[in-house]
PLY file of the C-alpha trace (Angstrom):
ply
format ascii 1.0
element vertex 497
property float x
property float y
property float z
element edge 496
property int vertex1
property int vertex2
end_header
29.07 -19.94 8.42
26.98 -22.51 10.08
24.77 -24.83 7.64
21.05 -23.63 7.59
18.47 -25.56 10.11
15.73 -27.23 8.45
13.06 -24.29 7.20
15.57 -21.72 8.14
17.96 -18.97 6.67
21.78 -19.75 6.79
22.33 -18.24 9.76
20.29 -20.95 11.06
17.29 -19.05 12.64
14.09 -21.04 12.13
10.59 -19.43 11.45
8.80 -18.62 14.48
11.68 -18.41 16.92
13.34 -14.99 16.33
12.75 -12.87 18.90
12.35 -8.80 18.37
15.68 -7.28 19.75
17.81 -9.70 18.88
20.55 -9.41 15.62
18.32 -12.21 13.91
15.19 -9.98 14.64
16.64 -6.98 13.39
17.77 -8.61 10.24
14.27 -10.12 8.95
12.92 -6.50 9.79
15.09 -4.62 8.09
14.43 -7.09 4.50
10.86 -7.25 5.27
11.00 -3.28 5.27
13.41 -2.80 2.27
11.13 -4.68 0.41
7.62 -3.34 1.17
9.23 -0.51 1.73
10.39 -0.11 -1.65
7.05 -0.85 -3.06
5.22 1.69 -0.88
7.62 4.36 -1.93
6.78 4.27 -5.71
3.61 4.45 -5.23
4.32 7.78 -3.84
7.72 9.14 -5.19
6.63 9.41 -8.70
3.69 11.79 -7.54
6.20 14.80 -7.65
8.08 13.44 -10.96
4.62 13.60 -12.74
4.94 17.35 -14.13
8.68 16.42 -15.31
7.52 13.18 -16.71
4.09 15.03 -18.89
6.63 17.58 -20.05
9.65 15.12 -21.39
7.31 12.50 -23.14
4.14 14.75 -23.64
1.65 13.26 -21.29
-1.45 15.34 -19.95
-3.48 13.91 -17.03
-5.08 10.72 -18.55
-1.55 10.19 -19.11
-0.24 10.55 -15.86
-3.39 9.34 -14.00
-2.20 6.08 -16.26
1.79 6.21 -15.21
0.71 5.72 -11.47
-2.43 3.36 -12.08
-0.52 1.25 -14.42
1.45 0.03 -11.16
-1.93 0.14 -8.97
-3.35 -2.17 -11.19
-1.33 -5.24 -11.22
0.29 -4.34 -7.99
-3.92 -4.53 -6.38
-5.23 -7.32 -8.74
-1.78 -9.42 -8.11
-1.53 -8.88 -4.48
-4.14 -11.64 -3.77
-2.42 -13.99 -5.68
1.26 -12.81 -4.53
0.30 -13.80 -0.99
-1.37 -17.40 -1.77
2.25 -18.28 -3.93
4.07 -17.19 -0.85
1.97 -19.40 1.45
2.27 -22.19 -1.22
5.58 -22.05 -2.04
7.70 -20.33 0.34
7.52 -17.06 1.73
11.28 -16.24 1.27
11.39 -17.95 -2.21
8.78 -15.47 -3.70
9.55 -12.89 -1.45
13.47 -12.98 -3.14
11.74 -13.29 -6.77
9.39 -10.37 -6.70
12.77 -8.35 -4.97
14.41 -8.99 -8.47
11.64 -8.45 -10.80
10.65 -5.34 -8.97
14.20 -4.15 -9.63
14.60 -5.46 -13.20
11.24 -3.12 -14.31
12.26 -0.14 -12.32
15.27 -0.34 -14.46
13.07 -0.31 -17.55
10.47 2.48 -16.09
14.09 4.80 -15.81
14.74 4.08 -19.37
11.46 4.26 -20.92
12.20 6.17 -24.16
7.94 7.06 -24.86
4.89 7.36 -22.62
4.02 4.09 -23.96
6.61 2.10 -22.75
7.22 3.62 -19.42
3.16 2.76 -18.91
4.08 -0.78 -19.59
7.27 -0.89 -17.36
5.38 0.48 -14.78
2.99 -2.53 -15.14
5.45 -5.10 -14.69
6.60 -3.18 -11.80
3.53 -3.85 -10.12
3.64 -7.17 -10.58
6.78 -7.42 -8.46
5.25 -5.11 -5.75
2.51 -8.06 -5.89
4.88 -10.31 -3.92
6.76 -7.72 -2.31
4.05 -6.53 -0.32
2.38 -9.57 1.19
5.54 -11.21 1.34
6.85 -9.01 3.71
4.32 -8.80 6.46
3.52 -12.33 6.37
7.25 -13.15 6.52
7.85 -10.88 9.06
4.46 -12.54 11.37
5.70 -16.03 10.12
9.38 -15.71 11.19
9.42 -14.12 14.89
7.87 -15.67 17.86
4.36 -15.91 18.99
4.73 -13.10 21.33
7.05 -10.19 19.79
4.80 -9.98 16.42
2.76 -7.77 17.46
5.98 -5.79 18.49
7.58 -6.27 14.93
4.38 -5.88 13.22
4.18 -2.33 15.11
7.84 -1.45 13.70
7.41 -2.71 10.42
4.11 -0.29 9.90
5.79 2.87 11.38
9.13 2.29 8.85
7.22 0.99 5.88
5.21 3.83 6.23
7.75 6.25 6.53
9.43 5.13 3.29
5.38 5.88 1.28
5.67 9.39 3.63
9.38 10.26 2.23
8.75 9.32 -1.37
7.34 12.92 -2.13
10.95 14.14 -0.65
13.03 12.32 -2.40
10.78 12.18 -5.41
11.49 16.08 -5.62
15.27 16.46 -4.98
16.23 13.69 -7.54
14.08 14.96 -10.52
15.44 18.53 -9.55
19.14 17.50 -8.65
19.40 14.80 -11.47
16.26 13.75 -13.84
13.27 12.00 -13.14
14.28 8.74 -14.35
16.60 8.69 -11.10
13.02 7.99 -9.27
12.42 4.59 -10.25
16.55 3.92 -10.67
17.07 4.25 -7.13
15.01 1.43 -6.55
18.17 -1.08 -7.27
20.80 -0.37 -4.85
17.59 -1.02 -2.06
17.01 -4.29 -4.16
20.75 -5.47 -4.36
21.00 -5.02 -0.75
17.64 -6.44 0.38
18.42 -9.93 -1.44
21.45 -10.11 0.43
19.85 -10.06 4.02
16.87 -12.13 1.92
19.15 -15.25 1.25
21.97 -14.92 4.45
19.36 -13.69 7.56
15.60 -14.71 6.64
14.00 -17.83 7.36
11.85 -19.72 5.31
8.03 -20.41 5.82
5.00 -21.73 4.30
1.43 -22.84 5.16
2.42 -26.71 5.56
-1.40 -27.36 5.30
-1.07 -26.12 1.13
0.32 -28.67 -0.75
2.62 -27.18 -3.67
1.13 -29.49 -6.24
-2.35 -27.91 -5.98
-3.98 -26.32 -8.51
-3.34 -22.46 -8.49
-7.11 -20.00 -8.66
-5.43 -18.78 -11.47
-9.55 -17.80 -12.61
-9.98 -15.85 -9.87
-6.72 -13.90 -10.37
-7.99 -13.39 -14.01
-11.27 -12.19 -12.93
-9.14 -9.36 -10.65
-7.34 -8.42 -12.90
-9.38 -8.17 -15.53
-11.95 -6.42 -13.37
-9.93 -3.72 -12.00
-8.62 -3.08 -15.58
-12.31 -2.58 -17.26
-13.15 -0.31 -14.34
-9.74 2.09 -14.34
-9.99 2.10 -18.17
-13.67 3.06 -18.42
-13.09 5.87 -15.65
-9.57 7.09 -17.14
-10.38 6.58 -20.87
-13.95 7.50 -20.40
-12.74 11.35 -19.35
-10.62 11.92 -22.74
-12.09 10.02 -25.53
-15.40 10.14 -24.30
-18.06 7.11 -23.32
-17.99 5.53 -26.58
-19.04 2.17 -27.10
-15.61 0.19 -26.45
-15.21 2.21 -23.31
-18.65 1.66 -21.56
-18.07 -2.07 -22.79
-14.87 -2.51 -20.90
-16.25 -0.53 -17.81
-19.13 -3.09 -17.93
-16.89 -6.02 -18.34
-14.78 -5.18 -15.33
-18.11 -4.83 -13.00
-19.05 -8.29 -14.27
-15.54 -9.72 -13.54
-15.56 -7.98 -9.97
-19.13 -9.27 -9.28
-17.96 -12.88 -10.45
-14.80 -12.95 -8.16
-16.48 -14.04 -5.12
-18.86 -16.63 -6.34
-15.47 -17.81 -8.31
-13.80 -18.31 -5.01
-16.65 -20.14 -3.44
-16.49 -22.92 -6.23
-13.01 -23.25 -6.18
-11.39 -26.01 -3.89
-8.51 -23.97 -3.10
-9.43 -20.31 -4.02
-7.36 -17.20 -4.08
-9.29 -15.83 -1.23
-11.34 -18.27 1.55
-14.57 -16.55 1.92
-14.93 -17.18 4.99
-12.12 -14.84 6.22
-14.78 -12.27 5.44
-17.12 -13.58 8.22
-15.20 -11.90 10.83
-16.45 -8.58 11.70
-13.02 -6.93 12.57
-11.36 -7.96 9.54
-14.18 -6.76 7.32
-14.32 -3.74 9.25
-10.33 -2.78 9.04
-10.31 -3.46 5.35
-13.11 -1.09 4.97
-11.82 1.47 6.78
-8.42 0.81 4.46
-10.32 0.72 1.57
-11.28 4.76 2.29
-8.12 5.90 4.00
-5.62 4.89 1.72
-7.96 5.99 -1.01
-8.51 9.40 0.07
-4.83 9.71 0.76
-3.76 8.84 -2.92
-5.65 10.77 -4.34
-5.05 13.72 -2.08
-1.65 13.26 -2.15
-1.53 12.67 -6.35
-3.53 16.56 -6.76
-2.06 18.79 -4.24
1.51 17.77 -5.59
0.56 18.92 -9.26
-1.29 22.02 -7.30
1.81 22.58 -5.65
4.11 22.33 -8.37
1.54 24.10 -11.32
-0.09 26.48 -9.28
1.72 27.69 -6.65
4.88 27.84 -8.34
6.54 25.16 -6.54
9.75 23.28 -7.38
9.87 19.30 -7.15
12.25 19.79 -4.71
9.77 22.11 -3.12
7.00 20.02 -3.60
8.20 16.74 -1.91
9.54 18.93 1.26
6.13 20.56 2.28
5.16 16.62 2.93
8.01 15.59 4.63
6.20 16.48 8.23
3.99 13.44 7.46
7.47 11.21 7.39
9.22 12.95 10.84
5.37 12.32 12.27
5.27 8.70 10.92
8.47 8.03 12.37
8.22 9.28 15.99
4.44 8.09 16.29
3.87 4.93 15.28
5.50 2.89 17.36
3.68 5.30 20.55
0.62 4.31 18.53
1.18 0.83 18.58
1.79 0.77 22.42
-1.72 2.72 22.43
-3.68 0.15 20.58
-2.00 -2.57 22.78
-3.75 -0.79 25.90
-6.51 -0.04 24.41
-7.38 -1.63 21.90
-7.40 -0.87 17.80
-10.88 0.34 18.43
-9.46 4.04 19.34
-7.30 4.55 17.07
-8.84 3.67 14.20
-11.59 5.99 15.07
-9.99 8.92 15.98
-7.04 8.66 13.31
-9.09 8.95 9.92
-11.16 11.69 11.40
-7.73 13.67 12.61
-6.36 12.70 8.93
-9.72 13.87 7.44
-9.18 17.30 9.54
-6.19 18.06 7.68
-7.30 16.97 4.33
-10.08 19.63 4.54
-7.86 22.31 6.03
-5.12 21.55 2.94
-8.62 22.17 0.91
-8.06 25.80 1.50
-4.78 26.34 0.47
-4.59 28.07 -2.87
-2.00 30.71 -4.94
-0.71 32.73 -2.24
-0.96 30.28 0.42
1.79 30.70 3.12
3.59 27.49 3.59
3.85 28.14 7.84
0.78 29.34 7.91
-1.28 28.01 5.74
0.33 24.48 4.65
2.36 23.26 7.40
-0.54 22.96 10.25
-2.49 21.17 7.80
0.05 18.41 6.91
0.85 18.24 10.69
-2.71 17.61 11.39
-3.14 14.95 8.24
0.14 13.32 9.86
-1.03 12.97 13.27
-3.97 11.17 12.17
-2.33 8.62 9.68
0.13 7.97 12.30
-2.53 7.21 14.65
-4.33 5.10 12.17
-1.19 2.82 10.04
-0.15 0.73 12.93
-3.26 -0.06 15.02
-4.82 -1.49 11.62
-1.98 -3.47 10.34
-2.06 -5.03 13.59
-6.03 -5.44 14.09
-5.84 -6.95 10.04
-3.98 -9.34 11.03
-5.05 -10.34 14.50
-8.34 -11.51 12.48
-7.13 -14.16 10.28
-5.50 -17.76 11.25
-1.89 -18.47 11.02
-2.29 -20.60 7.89
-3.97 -17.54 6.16
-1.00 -14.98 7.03
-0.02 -14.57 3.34
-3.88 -14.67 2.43
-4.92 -11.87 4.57
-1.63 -9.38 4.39
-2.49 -9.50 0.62
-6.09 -9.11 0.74
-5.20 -6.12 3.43
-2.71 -4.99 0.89
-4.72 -5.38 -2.07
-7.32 -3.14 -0.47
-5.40 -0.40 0.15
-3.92 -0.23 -3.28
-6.94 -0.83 -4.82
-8.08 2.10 -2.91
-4.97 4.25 -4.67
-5.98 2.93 -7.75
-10.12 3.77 -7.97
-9.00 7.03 -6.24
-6.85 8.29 -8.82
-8.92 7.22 -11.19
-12.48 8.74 -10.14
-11.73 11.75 -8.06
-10.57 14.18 -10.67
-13.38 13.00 -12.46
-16.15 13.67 -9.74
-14.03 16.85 -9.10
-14.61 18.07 -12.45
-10.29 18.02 -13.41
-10.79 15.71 -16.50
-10.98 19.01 -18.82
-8.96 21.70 -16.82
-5.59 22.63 -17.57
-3.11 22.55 -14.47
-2.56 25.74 -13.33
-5.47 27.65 -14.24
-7.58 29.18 -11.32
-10.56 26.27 -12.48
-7.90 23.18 -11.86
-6.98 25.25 -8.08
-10.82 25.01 -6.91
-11.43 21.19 -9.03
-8.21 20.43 -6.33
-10.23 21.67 -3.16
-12.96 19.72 -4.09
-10.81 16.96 -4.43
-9.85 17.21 -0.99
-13.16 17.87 0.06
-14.12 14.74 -0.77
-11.29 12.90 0.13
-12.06 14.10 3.75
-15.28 12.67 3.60
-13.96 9.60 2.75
-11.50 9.66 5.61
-13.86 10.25 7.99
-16.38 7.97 6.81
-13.45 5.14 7.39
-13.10 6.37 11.40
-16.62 5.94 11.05
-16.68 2.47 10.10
-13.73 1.54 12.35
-16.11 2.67 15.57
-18.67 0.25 14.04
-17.23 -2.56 13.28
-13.67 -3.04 14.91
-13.54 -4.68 18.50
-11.65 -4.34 21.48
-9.05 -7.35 21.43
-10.10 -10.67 22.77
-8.76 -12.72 25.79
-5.60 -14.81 24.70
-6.21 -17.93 24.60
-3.68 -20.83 25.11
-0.74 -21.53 23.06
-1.36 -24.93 22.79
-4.36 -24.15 19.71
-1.90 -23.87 16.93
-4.39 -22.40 14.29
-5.38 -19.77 16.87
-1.57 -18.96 17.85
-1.19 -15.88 15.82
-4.41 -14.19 15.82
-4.35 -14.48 20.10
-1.16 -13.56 20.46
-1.42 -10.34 17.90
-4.65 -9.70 20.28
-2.64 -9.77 23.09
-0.33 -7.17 22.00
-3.22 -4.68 20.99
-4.06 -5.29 24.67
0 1
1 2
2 3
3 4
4 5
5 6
6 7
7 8
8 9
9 10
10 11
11 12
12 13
13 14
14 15
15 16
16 17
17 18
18 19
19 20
20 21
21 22
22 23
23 24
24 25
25 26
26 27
27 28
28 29
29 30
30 31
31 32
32 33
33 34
34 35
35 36
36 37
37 38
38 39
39 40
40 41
41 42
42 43
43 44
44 45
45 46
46 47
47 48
48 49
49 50
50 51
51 52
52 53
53 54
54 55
55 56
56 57
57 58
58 59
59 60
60 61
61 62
62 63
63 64
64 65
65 66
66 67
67 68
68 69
69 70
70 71
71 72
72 73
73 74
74 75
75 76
76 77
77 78
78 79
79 80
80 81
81 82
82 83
83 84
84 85
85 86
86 87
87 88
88 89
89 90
90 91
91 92
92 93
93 94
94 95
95 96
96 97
97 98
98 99
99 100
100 101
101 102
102 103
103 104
104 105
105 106
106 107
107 108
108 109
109 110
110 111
111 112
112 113
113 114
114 115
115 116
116 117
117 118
118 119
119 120
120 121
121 122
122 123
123 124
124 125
125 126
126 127
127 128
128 129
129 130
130 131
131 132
132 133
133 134
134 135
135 136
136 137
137 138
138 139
139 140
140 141
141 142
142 143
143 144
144 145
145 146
146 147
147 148
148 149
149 150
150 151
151 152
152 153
153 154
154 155
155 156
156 157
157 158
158 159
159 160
160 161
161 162
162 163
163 164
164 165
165 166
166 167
167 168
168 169
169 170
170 171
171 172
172 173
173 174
174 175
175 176
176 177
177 178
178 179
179 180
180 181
181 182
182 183
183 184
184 185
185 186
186 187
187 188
188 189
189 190
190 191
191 192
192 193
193 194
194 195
195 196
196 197
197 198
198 199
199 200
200 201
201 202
202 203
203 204
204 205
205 206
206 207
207 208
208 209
209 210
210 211
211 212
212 213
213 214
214 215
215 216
216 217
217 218
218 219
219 220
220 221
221 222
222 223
223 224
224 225
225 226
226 227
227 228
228 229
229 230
230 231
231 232
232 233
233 234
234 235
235 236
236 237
237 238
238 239
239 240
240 241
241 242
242 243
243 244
244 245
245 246
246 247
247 248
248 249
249 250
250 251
251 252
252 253
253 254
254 255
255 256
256 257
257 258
258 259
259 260
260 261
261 262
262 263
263 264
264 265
265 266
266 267
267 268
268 269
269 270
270 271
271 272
272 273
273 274
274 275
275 276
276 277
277 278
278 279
279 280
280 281
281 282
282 283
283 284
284 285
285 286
286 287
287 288
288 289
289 290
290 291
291 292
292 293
293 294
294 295
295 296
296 297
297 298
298 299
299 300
300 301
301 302
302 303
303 304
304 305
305 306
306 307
307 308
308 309
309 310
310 311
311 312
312 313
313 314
314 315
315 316
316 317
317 318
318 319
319 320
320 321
321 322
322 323
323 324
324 325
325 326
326 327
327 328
328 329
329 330
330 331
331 332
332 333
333 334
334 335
335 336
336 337
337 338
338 339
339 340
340 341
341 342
342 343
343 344
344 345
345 346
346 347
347 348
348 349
349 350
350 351
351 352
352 353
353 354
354 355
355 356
356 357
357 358
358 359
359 360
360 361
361 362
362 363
363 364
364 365
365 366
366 367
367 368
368 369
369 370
370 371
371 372
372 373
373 374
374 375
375 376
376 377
377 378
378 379
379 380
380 381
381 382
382 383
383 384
384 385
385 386
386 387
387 388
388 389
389 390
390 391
391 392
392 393
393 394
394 395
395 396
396 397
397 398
398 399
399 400
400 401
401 402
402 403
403 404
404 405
405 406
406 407
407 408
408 409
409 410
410 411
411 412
412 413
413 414
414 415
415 416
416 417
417 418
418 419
419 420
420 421
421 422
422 423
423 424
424 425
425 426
426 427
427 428
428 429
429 430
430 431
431 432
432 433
433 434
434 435
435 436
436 437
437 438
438 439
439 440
440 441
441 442
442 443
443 444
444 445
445 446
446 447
447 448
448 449
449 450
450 451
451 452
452 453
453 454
454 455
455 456
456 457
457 458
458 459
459 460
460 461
461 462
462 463
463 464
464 465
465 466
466 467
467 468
468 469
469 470
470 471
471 472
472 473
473 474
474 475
475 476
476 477
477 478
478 479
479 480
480 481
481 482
482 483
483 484
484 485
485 486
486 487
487 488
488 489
489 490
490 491
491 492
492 493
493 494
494 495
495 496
């Protein structure tokens, strides 16, 4: 084995020179989406293991909504912070450590003995997704050349994706085939193997312009955290104890912390998040329409898999499989996507996309007890998957072509961040505004609480093609190579040429 070049992995490939195609290019995108992809898949394969989970540790919905938000939590409040370490430190180097600790908690989340615990476990889990996620994408941009990101970028959305898409699947046969424990323990022959091609096929990479002694904005990461928590508590909590005092104070509290976190970052010399990323339109715009995508597809997704399993009778097995269109239609679209937002621009498709994913939402709204699954089901999850196959990869890309190369980690995470946040608030506040919080699963009440649930999340959907049209650009002329702080975001333009 040859020694490692300077910055580089020990095959000796150095950040910024692998090309797509290549061995060394198929090796950093195959860790980068093991790793992301692991994370993205629990946020959706424990969906169908919910109704196994309530019954073995006597859990009703405030205690599942808690089993997924507990990971949405840390995992969105963390993700900001994730991506500034990786930056910082090394992109590998945290990449490798949140690969472990994810692993180490999953193993804890399959042998959670009460609700309790596994809540906890769950938490810690998140906070290895936190470097998982911005790791990867930022690794990925960091390590391959100027002009084949936008080509890897493209291929990591469509396969990441595809591992959220197939969690419902394989969610379903393992709690049916084996228990639902086997869920989260699946997670560590992915981990075992990803820190292999980690340590013998990545490069290393970090901002250069961050110096590692710096002071860390470990206040803004508090006010996150502690944020998000005071919300999802006050909206969770809030449902089955009632709004008592301690629960309206925490709600409150979190609003405070949220409203704080910006003028935090301002004062801070080396904050969490630069402001000023925020000043361009595009990557506003694509966060926002993140921000309502991903949150009307979490919640979506987190109600019709209960309907599915507690009102129409359907095995886990069962349930996972009607979803696995949105996987095969992940797969085989994306990367056609990409190619369209490279012609286009990411304009288009992130129009067109959430309102085609909105479509479907609103048609799954109709489905009920007696529901055909080729008739009534299936076109509407072909339909939902057409449209968040239009949508994944044209964002990714149009995120990132808005921020400099020294703020890769900065903005995947804030990108990141977003959409789990989104997960979070949505699983959180839609069965409340769909009137759920009281109605037992099953019952002809819960059946029409879930079609206002999708209802709504089409809305939402559609309001984020909405913003997309408004605020996302066409992509600008490259400029030259020779403006180093500019390389990434002209290049990544180019490609959505």
């Amino acid at each position: 084995m040859t020694p490692p070049a300077a910055g580089g992995a020990p095959g000796g490939a150095l950040a910024g020179t692998v090309r797509a195609g290549t061995p060394a290019g198929r090796w950093v995108l195959a860790a980068t989406v093991m790793g992301s992809g692991m994370a993205f898949l629990d946020g959706t394969v424990v969906n169908v293991a919910l109704p196994s989970i309530g019954r073995d540790l006597h859990a009703g919905l405030s205690g599942l909504q808690w089993t997924l938000d507990a990971y949405l939590l840390t995992l969105g409040a963390l993700l900001l912070l994730g991506g500034a370490l990786g930056d910082r430190y090394g992109r590998r180097r945290l990449f490798e450590v949140g690969l472990v600790s994810f692993s180490v908690a999953s193993a804890f989340c399959g042998l959670a003995p009460t609700l309790g615990a596994l809540v906890v476990a769950r938490a810690v889990q998140g906070v290895g997704g936190a470097l998982l996620v911005p790791g990867s994408l930022a690794l990925l941009s960091a390590s391959f050349a100027p002009e084949d990101r936008g080509r890897a970028v493209g291929a990591w959305s469509g396969l990441a994706g595809a591992f959220s898409a197939i969690g419902p699947f394989l969610g379903g046969w393992l709690v049916d085939a084996v228990s639902w424990r086997f869920v989260f323990l699946i997670n560590l022959p992915i981990a075992a193997v990803a820190v292999w091609v980690v340590r013998s096929h990545v490069p290393e990479s970090r901002d250069m312009g961050v110096s590692a002694g710096g002071r860390l904005d470990l206040l803004g990461a508090a006010a996150a955290t502690a944020g998000l928590a005071g919300v999802v508590f006050a909206l969770i909590q809030g449902t089955v104890d009632g709004f008592t005092p301690g629960v309206v104070a925490a709600g409150v509290g979190g609003v405070v912390a949220l409203g704080a976190f910006p003028f935090i970052e301002r004062a801070r010399a080396e904050p969490l998040v630069p402001m000023e990323i925020f000043r361009s339109r595009q990557f506003s715009g694509a966060n926002a329409t993140t921000l309502a995508v991903y949150g009307a597809f979490a919640g979506a997704l987190f109600l019709f898999v209960v309907q599915l399993q507690q009102g129409l009778g359907y095995s886990a097995l069962e349930a996972g499989s009607a979803m696995l269109p949105v996987t095969l239609l992940l797969v085989t679209l994306s990367a056609p996507a990409g190619r369209l937002g490279q012609r286009v621009g990411p304009r288009v498709p992130m129009t067109v996309g959430p309102l085609v994913a909105g479509l479907g939402l609103l048609l799954l709204s109709r489905v009920g007890p007696g529901t055909r699954y080729a008739t009534g089901i299936l076109p509407a999850v072909i339909v939902f998957g057409c449209g968040l196959a239009l949508t994944v990869a044209p964002l990714t890309a149009a995120v990132m072509a808005a921020v400099e190369e020294r703020h890769l980690g900065v903005g995947s995470g804030v990108n990141n961040a977003v959409a789990r946040v989104a997960g979070l608030l949505s699983v959180a506040l839609l069965p409340l505004a769909a009137g759920l919080h009281h109605v037992e699963g099953g019952t002809p009440a819960f059946a029409a609480g879930v079609s206002t649930a999708l209802r709504l999340s089409a809305g939402v959907c559609a309001l984020g093609g909405a913003v997309a049209f408004l605020s996302v650009r066409r992509a600008a002329p490259v400029l030259p190579l020779t403006q180093p702080s500019m390389t990434t975001a002209c290049n990544d333009q180019a490609v959505l040429r």
